[in-house]
C-alpha positions in Angstrom: -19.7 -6.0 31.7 -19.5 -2.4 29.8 -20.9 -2.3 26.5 -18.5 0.0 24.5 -20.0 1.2 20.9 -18.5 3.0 17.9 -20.0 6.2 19.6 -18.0 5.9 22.9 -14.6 5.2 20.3 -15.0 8.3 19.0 -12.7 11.8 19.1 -9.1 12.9 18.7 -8.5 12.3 22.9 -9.4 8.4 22.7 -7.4 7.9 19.5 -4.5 9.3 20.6 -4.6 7.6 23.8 -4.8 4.3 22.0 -2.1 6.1 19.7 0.6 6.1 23.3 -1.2 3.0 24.6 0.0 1.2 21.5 3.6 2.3 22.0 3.7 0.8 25.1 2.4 -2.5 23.7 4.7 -2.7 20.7 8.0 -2.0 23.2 6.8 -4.8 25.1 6.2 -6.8 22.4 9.8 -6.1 20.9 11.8 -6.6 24.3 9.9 -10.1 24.4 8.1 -9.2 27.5 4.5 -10.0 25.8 3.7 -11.6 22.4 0.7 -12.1 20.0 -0.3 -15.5 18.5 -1.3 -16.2 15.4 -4.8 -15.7 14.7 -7.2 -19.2 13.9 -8.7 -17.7 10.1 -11.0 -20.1 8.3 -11.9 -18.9 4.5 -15.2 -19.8 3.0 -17.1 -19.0 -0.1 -16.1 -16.6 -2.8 -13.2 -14.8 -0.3 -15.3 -14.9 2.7 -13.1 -15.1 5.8 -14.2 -16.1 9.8 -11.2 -14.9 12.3 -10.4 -14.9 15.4 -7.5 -13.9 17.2 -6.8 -13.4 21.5 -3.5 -12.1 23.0 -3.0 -11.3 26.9 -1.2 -7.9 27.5 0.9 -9.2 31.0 1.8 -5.6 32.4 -2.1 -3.8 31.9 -3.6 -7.1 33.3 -5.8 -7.6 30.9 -6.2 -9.7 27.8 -9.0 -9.8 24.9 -10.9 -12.5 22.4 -12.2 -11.2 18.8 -14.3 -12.9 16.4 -14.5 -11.3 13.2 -15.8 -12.0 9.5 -14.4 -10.1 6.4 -16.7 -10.0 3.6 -15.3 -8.8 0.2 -18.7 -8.8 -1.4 -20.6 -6.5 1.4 -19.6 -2.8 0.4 -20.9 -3.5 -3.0 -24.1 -4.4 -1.5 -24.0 -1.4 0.9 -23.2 -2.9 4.1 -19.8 -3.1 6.0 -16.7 -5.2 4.9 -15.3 -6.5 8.5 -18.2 -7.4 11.3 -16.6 -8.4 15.0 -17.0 -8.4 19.1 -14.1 -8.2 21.1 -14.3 -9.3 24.7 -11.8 -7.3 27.4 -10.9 -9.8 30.2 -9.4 -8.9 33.6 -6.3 -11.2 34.0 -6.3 -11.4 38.2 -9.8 -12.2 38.2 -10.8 -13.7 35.0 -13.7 -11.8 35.2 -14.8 -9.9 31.6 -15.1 -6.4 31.8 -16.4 -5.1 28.6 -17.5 -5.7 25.0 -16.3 -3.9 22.1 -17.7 -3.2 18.9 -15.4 -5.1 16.8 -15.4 -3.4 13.4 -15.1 -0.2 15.0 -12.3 -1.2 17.2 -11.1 -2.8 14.3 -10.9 0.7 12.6 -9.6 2.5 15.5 -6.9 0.5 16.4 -5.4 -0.1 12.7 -5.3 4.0 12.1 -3.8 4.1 15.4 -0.8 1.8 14.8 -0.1 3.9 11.4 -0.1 6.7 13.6 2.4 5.7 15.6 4.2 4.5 12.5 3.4 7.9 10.8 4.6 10.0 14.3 8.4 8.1 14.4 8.6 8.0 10.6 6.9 11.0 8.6 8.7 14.7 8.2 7.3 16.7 10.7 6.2 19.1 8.6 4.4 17.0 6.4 1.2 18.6 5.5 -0.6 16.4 2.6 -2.0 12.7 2.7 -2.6 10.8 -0.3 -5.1 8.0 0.0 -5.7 5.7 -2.3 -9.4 3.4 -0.9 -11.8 5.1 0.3 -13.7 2.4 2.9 -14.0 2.4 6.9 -10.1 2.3 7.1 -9.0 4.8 5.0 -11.4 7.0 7.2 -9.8 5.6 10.2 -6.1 6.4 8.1 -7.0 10.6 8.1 -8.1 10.9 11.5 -4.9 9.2 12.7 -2.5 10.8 10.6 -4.5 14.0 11.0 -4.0 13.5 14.6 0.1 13.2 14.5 0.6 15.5 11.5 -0.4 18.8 10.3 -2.3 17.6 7.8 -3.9 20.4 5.4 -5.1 18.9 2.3 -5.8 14.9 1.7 -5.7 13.5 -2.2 -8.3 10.2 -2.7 -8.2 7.8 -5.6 -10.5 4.8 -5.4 -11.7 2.1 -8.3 -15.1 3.2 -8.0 -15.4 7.5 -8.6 -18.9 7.5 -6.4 -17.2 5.9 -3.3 -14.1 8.8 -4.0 -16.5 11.6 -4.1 -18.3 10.0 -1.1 -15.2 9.6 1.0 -13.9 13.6 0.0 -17.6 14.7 1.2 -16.5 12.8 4.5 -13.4 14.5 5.0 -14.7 18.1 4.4 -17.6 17.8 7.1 -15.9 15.4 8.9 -12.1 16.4 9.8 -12.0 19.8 7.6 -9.4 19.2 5.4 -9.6 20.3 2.0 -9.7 17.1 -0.9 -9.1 16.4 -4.5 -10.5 13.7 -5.8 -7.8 11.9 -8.3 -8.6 9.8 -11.4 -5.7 7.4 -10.9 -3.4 6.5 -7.9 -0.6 7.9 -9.9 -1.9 11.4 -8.9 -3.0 10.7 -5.9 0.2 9.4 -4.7 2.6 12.0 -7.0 4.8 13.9 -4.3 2.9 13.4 -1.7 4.7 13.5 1.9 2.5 11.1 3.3 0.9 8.1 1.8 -1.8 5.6 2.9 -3.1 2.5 0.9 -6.0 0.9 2.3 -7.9 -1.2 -0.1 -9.3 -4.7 -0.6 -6.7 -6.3 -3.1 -6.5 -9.9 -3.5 -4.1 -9.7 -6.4 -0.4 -9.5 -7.3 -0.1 -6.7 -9.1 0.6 -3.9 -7.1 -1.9 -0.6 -6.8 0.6 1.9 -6.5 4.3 1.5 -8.4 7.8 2.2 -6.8 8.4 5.1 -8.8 5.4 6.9 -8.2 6.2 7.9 -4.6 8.3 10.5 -3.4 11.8 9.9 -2.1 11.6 11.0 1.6 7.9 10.0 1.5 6.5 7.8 4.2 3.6 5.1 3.5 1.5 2.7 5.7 0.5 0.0 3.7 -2.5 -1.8 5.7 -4.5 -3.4 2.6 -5.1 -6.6 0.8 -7.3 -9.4 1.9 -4.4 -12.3 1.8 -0.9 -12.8 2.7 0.5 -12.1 -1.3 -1.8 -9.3 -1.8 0.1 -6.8 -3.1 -0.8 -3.0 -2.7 2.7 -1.2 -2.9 5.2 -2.4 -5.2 7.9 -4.5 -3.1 10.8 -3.1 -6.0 10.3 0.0 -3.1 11.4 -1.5 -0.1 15.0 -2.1 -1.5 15.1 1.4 -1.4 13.3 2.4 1.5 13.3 2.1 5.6 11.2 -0.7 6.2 9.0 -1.2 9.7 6.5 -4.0 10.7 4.7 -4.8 13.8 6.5 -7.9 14.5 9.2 -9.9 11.8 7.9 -12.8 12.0 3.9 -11.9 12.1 5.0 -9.8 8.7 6.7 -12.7 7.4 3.7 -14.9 7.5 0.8 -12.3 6.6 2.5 -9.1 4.7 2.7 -9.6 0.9 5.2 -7.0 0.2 7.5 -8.6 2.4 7.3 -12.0 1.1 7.5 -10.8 -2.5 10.6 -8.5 -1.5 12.1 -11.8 0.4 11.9 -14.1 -1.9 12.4 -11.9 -4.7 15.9 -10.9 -2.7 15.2 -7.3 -2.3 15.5 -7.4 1.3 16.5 -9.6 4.2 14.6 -10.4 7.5 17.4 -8.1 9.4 15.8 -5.0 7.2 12.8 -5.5 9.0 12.4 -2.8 12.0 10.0 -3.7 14.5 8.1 -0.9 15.5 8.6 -1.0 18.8 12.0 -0.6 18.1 11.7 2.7 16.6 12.3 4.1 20.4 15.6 3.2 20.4 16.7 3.1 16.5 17.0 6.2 14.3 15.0 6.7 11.0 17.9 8.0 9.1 17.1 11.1 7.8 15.8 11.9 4.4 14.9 8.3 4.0 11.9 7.1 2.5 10.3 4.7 5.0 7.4 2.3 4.8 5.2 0.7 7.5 3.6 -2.0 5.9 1.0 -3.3 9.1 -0.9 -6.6 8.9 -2.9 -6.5 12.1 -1.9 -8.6 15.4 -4.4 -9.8 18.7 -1.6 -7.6 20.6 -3.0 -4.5 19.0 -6.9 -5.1 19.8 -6.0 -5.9 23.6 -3.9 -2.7 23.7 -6.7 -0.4 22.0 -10.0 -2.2 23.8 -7.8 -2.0 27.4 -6.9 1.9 26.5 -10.6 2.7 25.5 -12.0 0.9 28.4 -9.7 3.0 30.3 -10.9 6.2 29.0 
């Protein structure tokens, strides 16, 4: 069995293959040809959360296990939020082929899939990223989005002004692109053609308002530790193009969608799956918003494309 580490996860070529890999996963996974259960969470302590989550990907041949723990507590005490092993598993033979470090799949795979949200939904031009966290994923959200787009300049707000000015020294030595640290997520976000919110929200009021992003703006919305988190206002997805993963997986774990249902902002038929987005046209001009909450499907697709590589 191949032991895969962060190390062997790294650069622009494996990211983007997981990037196309992805595709292929989500049009499967929207035509009904493969599907993604539910993952088993159980909560403990102040927050503390033990997952696990294992999908089978029919067409690769392949399917994968992942235990993970989520720790809200952890980055104030210097060490890493989300710890987790995935297992890769060779269908035909039943024989497992490699482990995976799981936070750093974890990483990979969720700046992938807002890749691939970001390449079918952001203005191709679209040169500037506002960020508003500034952990392991909003790392993982430039390199994707730096990946698909021509990404210049990155704007960072975070609740804690060390962690920003950590993160922007990241980003300079790390991808290149010049940074501004922000004193509120107002800036941050303020015409901005590409937005990313990646934090660890457990509340109901929302980090970044409606009227604070730009119309024709896109935003992946991958934060929040529970299902009615909220890190973008839901008032915006009235307005906006709205994609998911998967309806129903967004219905049970995205808190912007639940709030915007049952508020009656939306329907489920304004959901777009992004698998979907192959065949259905972004109109243009609009204002779109992936809001992601992470399926099994996705760590199958990303662990079977990296083994790959």
């Amino acid at each position: 069995m191949k032991v895969i580490t962060a190390q062997d996860m790294a650069g622009e070529e494996r990211l983007l293959r997981v990037v196309d890999v992805l595709a292929e996963v989500f049009a499967d996974l929207a035509a009904g040809s493969t599907r993604s259960p539910s993952r088993t969470v159980v909560e403990h302590g102040e927050g503390n959360q033990l997952l696990a989550g294992t999908a089978v990907w029919e067409r690769r041949g392949v399917g994968s296990v992942k235990i993970t723990t989520i720790t809200p507590a952890n980055p104030g005490d210097g060490l890493p939020l989300i710890h987790g092993v995935v297992v890769l598993t060779d269908l035909a033979t039943g024989r497992m082929t490699a482990m995976l470090d799981g936070a750093e799949l974890t990483a990979v795979r969720t700046g992938a899939v807002a890749g691939l949200a970001t390449r079918r939904c952001a203005p191709p031009e679209a040169d500037e990223l506002a960020v508003v966290g500034a952990g392991v994923q909003a790392r993982a959200l430039v390199r994707a989005v730096s990946a698909v787009r021509p990404i210049a300049s990155v704007r960072v707000f975070s609740r804690t002004r060390a962690h920003a000015e950590e993160f922007a020294d990241w980003v300079r030595d790390a991808v290149g692109h010049r940074v501004f640290v922000c004193d509120d997520a107002k800036s941050a976000v303020a015409d901005a053609p590409v937005v990313c919110t990646a934090t660890s929200t457990d509340g109901r009021a929302p980090v970044v308002a409606a009227d604070w992003v730009a119309p024709g703006a896109h935003v992946n919305v991958i934060g929040g530790t529970h299902e009615d988190a909220l890190e973008l206002d839901p008032a915006l997805l009235a307005q906006a193009f709205v994609v998911v993963e998967q309806r129903a997986a967004a219905l049970e774990d995205a808190g912007e969608v639940r709030a915007a249902i049952a508020a009656g902002l939306i329907g489920e038929d304004d959901l777009h799956e992004l698998g979907a987005l192959a065949d259905e046209v972004v109109p243009p001009g609009a204002t779109t918003v992936f809001r992601s909450v992470g399926m099994a499907i996705e760590d199958t697709a990303a662990a079977a494309a990296l083994h790959e590589r």
